[in-house]
Structure formats: structure tokens, C-alpha cells
Backbone bond lengths (Angstrom), bond angles and torsions (degrees), N, CA, C in turn:
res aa  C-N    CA-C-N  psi(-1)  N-CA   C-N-CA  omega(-1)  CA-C   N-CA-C  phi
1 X - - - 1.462 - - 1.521 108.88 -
2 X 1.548 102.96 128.58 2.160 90.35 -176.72 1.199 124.39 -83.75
3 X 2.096 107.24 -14.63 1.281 97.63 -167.74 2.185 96.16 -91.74
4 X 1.166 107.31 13.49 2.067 83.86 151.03 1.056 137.07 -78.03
5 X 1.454 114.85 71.73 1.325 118.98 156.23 1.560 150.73 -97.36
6 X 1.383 109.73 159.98 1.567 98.29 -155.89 1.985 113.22 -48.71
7 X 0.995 117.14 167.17 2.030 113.05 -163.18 1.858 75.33 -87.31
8 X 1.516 94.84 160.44 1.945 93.43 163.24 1.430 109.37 -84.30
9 X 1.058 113.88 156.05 1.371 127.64 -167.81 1.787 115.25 -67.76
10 X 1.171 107.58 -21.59 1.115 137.22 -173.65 1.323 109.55 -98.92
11 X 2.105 105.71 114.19 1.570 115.48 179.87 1.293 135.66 -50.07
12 X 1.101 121.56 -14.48 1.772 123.67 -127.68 2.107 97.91 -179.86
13 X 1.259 89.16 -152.70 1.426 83.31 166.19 1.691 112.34 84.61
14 X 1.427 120.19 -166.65 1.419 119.60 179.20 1.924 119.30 -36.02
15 X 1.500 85.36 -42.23 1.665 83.70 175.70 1.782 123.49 -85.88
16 X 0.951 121.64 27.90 1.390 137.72 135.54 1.850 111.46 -52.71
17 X 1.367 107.85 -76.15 1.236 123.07 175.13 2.112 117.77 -39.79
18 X 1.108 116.97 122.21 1.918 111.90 159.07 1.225 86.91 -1.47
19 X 1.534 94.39 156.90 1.277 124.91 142.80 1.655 119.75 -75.93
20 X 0.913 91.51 -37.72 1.966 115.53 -171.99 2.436 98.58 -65.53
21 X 1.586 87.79 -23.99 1.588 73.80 168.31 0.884 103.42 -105.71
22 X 1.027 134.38 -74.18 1.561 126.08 -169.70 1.551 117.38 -21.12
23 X 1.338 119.89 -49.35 1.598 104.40 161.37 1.636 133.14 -68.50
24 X 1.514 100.13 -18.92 1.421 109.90 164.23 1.600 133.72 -56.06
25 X 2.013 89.72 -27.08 1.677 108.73 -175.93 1.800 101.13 -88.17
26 X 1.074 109.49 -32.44 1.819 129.07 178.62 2.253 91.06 -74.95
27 X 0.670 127.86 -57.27 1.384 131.29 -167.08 1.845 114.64 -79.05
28 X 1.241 121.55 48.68 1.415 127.14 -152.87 1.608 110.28 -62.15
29 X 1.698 101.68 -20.83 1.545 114.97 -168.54 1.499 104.57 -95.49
30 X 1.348 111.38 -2.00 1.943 104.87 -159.27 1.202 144.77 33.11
31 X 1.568 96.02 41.79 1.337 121.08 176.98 1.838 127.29 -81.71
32 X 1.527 104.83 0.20 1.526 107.37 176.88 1.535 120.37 92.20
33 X 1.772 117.02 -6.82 0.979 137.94 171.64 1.424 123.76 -177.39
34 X 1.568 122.41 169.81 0.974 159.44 -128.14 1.138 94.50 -149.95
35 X 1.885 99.82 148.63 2.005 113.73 159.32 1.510 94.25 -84.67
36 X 1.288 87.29 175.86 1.595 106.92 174.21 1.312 105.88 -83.37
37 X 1.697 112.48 -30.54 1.445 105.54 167.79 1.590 130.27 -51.48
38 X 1.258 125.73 -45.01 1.065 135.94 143.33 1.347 134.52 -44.63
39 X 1.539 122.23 -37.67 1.279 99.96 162.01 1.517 110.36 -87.66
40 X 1.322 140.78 9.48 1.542 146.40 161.82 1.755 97.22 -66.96
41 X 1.333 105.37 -52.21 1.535 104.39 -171.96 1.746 107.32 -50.96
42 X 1.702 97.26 -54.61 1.310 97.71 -164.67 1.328 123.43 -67.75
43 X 1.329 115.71 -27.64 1.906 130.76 170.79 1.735 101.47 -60.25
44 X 1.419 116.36 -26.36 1.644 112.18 -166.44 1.563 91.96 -78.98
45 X 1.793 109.63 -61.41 1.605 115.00 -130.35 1.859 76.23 -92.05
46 X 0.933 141.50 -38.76 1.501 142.65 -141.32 1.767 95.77 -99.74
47 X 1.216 107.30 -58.57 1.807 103.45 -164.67 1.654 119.57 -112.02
48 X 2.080 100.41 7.93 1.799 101.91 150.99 1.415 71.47 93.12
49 X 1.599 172.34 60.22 1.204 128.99 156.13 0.996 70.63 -112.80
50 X 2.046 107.78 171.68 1.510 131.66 173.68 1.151 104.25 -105.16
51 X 1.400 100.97 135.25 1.659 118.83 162.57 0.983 113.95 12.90
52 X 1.493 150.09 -75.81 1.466 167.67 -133.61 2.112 92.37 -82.66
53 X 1.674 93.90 -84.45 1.315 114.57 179.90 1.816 100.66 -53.82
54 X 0.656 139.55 -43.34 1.737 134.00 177.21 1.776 108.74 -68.46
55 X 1.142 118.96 -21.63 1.692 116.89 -173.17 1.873 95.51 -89.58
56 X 1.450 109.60 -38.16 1.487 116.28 176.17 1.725 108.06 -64.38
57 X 1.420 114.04 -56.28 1.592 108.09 178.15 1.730 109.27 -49.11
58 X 1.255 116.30 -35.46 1.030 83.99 -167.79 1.725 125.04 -110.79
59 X 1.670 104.89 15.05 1.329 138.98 147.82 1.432 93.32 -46.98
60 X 1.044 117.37 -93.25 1.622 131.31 -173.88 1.637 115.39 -13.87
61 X 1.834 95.13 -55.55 1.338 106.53 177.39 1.741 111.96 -55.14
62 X 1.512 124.82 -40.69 1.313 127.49 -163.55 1.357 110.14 -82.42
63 X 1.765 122.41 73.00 1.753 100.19 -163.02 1.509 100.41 -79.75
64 X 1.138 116.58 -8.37 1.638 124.70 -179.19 1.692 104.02 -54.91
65 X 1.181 121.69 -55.08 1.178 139.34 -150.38 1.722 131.85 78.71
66 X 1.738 94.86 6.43 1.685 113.34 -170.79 1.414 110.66 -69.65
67 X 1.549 108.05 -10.21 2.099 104.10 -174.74 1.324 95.66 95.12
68 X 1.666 140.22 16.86 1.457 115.36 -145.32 1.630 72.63 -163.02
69 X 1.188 117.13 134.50 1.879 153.15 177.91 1.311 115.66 -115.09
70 X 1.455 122.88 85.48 1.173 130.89 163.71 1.883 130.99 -88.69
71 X 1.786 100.26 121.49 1.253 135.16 -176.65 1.856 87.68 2.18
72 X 1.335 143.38 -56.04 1.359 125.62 -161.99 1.015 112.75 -110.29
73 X 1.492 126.93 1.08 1.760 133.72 141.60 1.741 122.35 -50.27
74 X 1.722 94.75 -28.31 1.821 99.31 -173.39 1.573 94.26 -97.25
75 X 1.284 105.73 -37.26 1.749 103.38 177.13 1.394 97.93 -39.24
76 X 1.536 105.18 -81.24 1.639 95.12 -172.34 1.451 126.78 -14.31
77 X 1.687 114.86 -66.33 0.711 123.94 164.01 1.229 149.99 -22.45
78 X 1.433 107.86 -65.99 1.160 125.61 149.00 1.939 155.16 -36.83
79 X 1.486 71.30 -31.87 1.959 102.57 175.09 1.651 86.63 -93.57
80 X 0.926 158.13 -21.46 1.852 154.18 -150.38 1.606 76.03 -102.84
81 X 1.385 130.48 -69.15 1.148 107.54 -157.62 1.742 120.84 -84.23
82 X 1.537 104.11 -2.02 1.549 105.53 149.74 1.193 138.89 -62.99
83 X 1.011 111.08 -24.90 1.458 139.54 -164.15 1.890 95.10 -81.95
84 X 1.657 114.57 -51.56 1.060 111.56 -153.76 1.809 88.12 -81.37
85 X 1.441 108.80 -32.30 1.652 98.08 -169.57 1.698 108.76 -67.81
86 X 1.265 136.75 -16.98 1.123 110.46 -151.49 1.659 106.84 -136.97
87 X 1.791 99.13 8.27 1.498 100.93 162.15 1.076 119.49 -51.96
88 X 1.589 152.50 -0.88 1.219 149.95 -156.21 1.462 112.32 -149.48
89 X 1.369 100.02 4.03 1.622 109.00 171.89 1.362 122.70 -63.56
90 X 1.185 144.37 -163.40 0.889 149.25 -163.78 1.521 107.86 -145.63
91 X 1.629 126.80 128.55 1.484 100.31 -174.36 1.439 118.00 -55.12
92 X 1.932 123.33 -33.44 1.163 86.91 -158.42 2.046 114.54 -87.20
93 X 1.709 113.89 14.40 1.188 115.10 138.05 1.293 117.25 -49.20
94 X 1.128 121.81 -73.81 1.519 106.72 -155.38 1.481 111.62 -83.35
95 X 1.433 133.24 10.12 1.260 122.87 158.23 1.784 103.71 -92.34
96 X 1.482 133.95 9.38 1.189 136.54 162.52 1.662 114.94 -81.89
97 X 1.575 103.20 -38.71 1.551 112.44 163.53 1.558 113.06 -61.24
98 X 1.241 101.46 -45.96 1.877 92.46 178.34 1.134 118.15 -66.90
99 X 1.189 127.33 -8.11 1.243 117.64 -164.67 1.343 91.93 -117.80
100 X 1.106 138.14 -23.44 1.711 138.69 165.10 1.574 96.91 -50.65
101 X 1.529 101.68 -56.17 1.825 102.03 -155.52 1.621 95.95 -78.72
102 X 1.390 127.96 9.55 1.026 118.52 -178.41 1.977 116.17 -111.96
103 X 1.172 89.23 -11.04 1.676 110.96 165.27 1.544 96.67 -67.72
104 X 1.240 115.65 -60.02 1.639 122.61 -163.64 1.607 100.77 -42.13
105 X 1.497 96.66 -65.19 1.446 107.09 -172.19 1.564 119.73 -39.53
106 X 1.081 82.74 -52.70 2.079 90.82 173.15 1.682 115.42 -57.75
107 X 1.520 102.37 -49.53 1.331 103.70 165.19 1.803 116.45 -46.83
108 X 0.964 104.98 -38.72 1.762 103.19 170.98 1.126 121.84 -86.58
109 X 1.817 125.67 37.44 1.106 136.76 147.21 1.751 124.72 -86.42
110 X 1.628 96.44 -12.58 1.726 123.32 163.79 1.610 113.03 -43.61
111 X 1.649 89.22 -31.17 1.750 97.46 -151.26 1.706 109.64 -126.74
112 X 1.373 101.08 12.37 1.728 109.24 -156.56 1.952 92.94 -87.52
113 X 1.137 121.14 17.80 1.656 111.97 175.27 1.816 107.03 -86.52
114 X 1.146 120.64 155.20 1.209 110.49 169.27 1.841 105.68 -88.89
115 X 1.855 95.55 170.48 1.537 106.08 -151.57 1.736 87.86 -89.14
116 X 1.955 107.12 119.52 1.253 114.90 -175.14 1.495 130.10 141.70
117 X 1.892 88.63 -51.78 1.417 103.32 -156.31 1.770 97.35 -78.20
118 X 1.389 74.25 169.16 1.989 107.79 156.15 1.816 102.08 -18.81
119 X 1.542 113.63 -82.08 1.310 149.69 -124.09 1.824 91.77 -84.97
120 X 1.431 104.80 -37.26 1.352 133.84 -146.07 2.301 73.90 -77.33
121 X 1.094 83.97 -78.37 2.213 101.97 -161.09 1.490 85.19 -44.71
122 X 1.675 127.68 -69.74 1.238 123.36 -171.13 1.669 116.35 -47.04
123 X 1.329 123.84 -17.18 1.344 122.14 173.77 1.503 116.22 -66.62
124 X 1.244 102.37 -56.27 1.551 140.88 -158.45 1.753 89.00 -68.66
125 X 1.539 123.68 -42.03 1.514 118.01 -169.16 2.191 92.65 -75.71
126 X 1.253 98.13 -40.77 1.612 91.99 -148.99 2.225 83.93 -57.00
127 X 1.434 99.99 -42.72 1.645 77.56 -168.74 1.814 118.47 -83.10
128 X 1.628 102.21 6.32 1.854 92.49 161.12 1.578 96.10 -100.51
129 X 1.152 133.57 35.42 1.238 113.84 174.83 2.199 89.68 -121.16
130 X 0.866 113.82 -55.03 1.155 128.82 151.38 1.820 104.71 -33.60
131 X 1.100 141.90 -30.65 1.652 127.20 175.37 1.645 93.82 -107.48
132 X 1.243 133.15 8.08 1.631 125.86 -179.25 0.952 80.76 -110.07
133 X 1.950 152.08 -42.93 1.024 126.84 164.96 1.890 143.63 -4.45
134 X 1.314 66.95 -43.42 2.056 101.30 -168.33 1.620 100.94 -133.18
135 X 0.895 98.72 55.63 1.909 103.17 -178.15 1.454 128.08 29.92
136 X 1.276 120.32 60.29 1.156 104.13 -167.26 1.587 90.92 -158.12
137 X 1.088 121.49 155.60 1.748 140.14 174.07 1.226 125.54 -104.01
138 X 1.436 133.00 162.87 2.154 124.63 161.56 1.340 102.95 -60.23
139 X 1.479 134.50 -24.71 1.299 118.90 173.01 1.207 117.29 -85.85
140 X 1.320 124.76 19.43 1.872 101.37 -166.16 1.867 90.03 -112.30
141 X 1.360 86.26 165.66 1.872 72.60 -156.79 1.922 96.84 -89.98
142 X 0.875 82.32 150.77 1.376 109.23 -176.56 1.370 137.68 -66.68
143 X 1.699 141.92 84.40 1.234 126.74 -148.84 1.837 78.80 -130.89
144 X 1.578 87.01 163.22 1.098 120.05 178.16 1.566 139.27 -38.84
145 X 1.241 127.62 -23.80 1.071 144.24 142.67 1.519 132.26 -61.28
146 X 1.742 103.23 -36.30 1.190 117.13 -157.31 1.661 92.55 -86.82
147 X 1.436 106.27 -35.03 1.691 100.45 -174.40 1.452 106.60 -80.88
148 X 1.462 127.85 -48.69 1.377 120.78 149.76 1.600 110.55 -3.65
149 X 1.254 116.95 -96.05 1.371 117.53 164.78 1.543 144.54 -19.96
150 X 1.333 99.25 -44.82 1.468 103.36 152.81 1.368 136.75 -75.88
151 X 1.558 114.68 -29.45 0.932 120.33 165.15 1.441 132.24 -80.88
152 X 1.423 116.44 -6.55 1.548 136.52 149.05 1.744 108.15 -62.41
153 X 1.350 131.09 -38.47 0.699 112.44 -161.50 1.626 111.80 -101.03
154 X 1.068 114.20 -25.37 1.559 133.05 158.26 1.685 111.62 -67.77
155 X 1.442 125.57 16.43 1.168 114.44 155.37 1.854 107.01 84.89
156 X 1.329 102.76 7.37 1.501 92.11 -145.33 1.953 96.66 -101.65
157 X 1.123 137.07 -164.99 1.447 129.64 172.12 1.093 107.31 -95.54
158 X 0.863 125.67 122.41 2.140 147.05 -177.51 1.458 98.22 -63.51
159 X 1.504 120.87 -52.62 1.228 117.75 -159.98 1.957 116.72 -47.89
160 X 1.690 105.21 -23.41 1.186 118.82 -152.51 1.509 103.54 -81.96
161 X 1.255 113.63 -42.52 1.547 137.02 163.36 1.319 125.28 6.07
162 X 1.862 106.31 -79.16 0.856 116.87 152.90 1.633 144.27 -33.71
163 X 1.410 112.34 -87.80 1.334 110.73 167.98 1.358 134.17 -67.17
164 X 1.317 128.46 10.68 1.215 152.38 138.89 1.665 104.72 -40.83
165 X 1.260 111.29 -65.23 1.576 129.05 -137.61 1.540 84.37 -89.96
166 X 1.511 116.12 -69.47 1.655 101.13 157.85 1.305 167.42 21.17
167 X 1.936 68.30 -92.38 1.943 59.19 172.57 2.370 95.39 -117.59
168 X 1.343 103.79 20.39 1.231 99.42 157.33 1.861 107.60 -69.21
169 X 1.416 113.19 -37.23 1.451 104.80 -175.67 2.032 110.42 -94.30
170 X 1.458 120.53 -6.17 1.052 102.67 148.75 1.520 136.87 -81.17
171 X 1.271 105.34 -36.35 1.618 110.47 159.27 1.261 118.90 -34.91
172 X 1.672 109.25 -67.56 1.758 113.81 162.14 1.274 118.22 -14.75
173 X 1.444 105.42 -71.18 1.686 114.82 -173.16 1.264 117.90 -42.70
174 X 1.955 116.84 -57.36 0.948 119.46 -179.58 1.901 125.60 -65.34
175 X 1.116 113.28 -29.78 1.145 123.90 170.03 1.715 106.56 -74.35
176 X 1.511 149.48 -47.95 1.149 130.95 129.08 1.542 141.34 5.02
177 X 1.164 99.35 -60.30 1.459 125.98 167.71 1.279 108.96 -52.01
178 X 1.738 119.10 -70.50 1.144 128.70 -156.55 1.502 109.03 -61.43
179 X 1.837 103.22 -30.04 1.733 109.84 179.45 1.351 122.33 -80.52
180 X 1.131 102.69 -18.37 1.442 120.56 -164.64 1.649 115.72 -103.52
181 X 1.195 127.35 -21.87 1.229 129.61 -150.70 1.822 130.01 66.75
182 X 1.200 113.22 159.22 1.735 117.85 -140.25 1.790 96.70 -79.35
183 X 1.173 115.69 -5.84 1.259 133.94 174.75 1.939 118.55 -69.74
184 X 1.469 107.45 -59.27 0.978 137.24 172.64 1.860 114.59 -25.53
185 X 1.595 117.51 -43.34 1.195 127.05 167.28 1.681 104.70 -37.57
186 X 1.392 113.77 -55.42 1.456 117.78 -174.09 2.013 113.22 -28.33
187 X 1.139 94.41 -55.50 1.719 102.99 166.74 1.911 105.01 -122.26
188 X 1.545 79.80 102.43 1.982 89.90 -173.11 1.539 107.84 -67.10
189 X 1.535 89.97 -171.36 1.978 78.00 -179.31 1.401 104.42 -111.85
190 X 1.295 106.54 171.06 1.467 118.88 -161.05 1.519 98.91 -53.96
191 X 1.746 111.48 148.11 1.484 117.32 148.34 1.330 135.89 -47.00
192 X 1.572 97.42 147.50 1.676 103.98 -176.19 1.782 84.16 -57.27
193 X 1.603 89.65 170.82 1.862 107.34 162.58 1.389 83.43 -144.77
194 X 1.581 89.58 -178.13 1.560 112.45 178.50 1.648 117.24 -39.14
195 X 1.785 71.82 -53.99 1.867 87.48 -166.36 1.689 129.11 -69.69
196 X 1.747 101.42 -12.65 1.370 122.11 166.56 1.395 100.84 -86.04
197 X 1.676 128.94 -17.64 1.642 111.08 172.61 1.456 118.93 -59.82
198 X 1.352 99.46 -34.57 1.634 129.33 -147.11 1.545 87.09 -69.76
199 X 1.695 98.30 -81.73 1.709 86.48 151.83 0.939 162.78 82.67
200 X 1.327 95.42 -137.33 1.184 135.31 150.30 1.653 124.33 -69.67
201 X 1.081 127.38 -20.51 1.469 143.39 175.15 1.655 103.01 -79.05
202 X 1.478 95.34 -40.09 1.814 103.40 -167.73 1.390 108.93 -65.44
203 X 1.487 110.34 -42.17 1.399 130.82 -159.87 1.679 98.74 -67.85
204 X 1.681 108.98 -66.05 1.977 125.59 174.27 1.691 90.27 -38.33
205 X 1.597 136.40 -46.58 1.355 92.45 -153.12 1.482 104.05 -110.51
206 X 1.236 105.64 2.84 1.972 105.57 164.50 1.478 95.33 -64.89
207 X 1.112 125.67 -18.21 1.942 126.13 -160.30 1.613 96.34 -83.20
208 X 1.613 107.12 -52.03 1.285 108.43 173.15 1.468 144.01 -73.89
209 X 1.348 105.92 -11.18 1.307 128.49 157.90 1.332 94.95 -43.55
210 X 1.331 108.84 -87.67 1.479 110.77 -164.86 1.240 121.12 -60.47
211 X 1.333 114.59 41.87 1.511 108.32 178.93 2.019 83.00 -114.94
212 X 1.320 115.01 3.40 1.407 102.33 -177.07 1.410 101.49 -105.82
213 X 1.222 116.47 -22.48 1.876 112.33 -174.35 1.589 117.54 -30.56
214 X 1.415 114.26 -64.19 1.257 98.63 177.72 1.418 117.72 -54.53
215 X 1.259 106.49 -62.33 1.712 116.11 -176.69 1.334 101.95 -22.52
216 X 1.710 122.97 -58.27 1.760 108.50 -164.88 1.447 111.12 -98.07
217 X 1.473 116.65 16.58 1.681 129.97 177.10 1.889 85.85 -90.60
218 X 0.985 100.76 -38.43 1.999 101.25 -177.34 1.376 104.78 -82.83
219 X 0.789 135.45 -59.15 1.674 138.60 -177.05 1.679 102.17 -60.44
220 X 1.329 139.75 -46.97 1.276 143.15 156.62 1.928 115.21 -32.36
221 X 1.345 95.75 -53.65 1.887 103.26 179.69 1.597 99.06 -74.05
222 X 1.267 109.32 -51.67 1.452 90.75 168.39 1.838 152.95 -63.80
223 X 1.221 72.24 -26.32 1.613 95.15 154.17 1.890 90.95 87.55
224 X 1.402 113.32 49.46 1.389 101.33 -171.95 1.821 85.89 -107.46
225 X 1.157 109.60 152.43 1.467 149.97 157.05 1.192 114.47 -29.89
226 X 1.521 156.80 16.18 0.888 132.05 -136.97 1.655 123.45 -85.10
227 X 1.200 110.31 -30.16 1.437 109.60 158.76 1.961 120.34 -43.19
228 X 1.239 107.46 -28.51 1.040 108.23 -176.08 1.286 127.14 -85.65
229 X 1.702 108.39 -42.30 1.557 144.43 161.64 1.885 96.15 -33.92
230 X 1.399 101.47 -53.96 1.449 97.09 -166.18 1.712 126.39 -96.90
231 X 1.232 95.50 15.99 1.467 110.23 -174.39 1.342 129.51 -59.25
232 X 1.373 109.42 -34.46 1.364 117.36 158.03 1.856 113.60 -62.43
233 X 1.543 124.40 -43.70 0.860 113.56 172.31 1.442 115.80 -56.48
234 X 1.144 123.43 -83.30 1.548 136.30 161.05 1.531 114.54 10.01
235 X 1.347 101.06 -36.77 1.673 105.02 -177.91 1.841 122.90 -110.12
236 X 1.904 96.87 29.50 1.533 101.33 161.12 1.375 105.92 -99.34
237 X 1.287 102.48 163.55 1.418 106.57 174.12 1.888 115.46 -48.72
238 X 1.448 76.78 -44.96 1.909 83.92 -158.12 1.832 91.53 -86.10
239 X 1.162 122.90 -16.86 1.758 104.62 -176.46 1.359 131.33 81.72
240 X 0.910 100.47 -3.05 1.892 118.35 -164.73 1.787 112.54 -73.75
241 X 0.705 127.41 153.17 1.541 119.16 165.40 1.587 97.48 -151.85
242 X 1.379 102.17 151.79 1.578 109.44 -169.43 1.753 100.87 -107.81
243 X 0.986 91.15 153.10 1.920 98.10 -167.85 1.465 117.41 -55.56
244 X 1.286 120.67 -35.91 1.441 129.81 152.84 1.354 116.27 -31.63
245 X 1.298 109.82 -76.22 1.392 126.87 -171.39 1.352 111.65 -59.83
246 X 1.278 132.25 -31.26 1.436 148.68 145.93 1.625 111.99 -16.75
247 X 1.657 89.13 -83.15 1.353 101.79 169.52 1.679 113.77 -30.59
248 X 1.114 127.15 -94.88 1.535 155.67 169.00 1.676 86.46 4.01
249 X 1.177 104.39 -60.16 1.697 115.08 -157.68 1.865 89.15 -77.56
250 X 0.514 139.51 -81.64 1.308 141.83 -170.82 1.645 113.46 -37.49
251 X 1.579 114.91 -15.24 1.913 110.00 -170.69 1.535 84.74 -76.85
């Protein structure tokens, strides 16, 4: 079996966060994939594995054999090593993770316009008008407090802020690295800003979109309702529905 591999050494950390970001922070161009070099970087510098165990993760990732890791090659991936962290959790751990990864999600309502429109520029002004509020622009780079702040003021969950911003700029590094050679750290690469958060938000939820394609390619042949199915959801503030409840709605 290929996906037994060693757990990362490391409790917590990037894999707290989607899966759908974390390749979004690895995927800077939104092109649908990644080298393997990069995900080697990111298994080393991001999730503690050594050399050996980091060249295998990201073997694993390449079932193509092209050198090249596409967005539902790392999913796989990614869910294998969820699986291994949190068999031993405790529910009310992992209803603290859902509700972390469920801040995120909302946070990627920042970024939910398509690339062009109307909806898209008018988004993008209300939150640089919202960081000139407090002196600041989409270009000014972005630290931890400062997005805190914005995201207090946009209604949005603070808690997410942080480790967002994080390990969006350790990922950077490591993916840097991987393009650049192991040298390259010497002069790192530029800081996130606002406008690389944004982003980065845009990029995680084009990822998550497509986590519905089939779902409404099946509900379409079936001829089910789905605007309707979800109407009760549709009408929380936050929009969210949990995969359970999914189910339920869908028998």
C-alpha cells in the first residue's frame, strides 16, 4: 500500500488548516498543480519529515509519474495523513478543528466573486477601503495584527488570521526554496500583503468549488432540486453545512 507513510512529527501546525489551502499557499500561480519539488520542500520545511520520508510523500503525491502533483493527488494525500492524526482525538478536539476549518471557510467569502466581474472589484474596494480605514492599503504587507484587524472589522472570525498568515508565508518560503535553490533563503522572498492574502483566499475557494462538481453533475441527472434542498441552509448567516447534515438532506 503507498499511502503508509511515516505520521509528521509535528502535532498541529499547517494541517489544522483545509486541505484546499494549503495547496492554494503551495500553488501561487493557480495552475491545478505543483512539482514534486515543492511538495518535497513542503513535507520537509512545513510537516518536520526527513529527507528520505519527504522524497516518498511526495512520490506518492505524483501517481502520474510526470514530476507534477495535481490539487486531488495531494487531497488524497492529505486526508491519509488526517486520518492518521486524529484517530486518537478526542471529539471535543475535533469539533475545535471543525470549527477552526470552518472560520476559514467563511473567511473565503472575502474571495467568493468570480475573476472580472462587477461583484469581484466592488469586493476588493470595500476591504482596501476598510485597511485605509486604519492606514493601510492591498499592497502594504500584511502582519498579524493588522489582518486580525481587518478581519474584526469585516465581520469575519479573528481567530483564523493568524495561522492563515503563517504558514501562508512559510509555505511561501518553502516553495521559494524549491524554485530557487536551498541557497536562495539567504535573500527570502518578498512578504505576503493584503493583496497576496486575497489571493490566496481566491485560489482555496476555486479549489473548493470543485469539491461540488460531481455532487451537482449527480443531482443534475437526477433531476433533484437543489436550490431548494438547501434553502434552509442558504438562509444562515454563515452558509455552512456540515457533511453529515449534507448527507440527511440529500437521502
Amino acid at each position: 500500500e503507498r499511502l503508509r507513510l511515516p505520521a509528521p512529527p509535528v502535532a498541529g501546525g499547517c494541517l489544522d488548516l483545509p486541505g484546499f489551502v494549503v495547496f492554494a499557499c503551495m500553488d501561487e500561480g493557480g495552475h491545478g498543480q505543483v512539482t514534486v519539488e515543492v511538495v518535497r520542500a513542503f513535507a520537509s520545511r512545513c510537516l518536520g519529515l526527513d529527507a528520505e520520508a519527504a522524497a516518498q510523500a511526495a512520490d506518492v503525491c505524483d501517481l502520474s509519474g510526470r514530476g507534477f502533483v495535481t490539487y486531488r493527488d495531494f487531497r488524497r494525500y492529505f486526508e491519509h495523513l488526517e486520518k492518521q492524526r486524529v484517530a486518537l482525538w478526542t471529539p471535543e478536539e475535533k469539533r475545535g478543528l471543525a470549527e477552526f476549518r470552518a472560520g476559514v471557510r467563511q473567511t473565503l467569502e472575502l474571495a467568493g466573486q468570480a475573476e472580472g466581474s462587477v461583484e469581484r472589484v466592488g469586493a476588493e474596494a470595500v476591504v482596501d477601503e476598510a485597511l485605509k480605514r486604519r492606514g493601510h492599503h492591498l499592497d502594504t504587507r500584511s502582519e498579524v495584527t493588522s489582518l486580525e484587524e481587518l478581519l474584526q472589522d469585516l465581520r469575519m472570525p479573528v481567530q483564523v488570521g493568524a495561522p492563515l498568515l503563517g504558514w501562508q508565508t512559510a509555505i511561501g518560503e518553502a516553495v521559494y526554496g524549491a524554485q530557487h535553490g536551498n541557497g536562495c533563503l539567504l535573500a527570502p522572498p518578498p512578504p505576503p500583503t493584503f493583496r497576496s492574502w486575497l489571493e490566496l483566499l481566491r485560489r482555496a475557494r476555486a479549489l473548493v468549488v470543485g469539491h461540488l462538481d460531481a455532487l451537482f453533475g449527480a443531482c443534475l441527472v437526477a433531476n433533484v432540486d437543489v436550490e431548494g434542498l438547501l434553502e434552509p441552509v442558504l438562509r444562515r448567516p454563515e452558509r455552512l453545512v456540515a457533511k453529515d447534515e449534507l448527507a440527511r438532506l440529500l437521502q
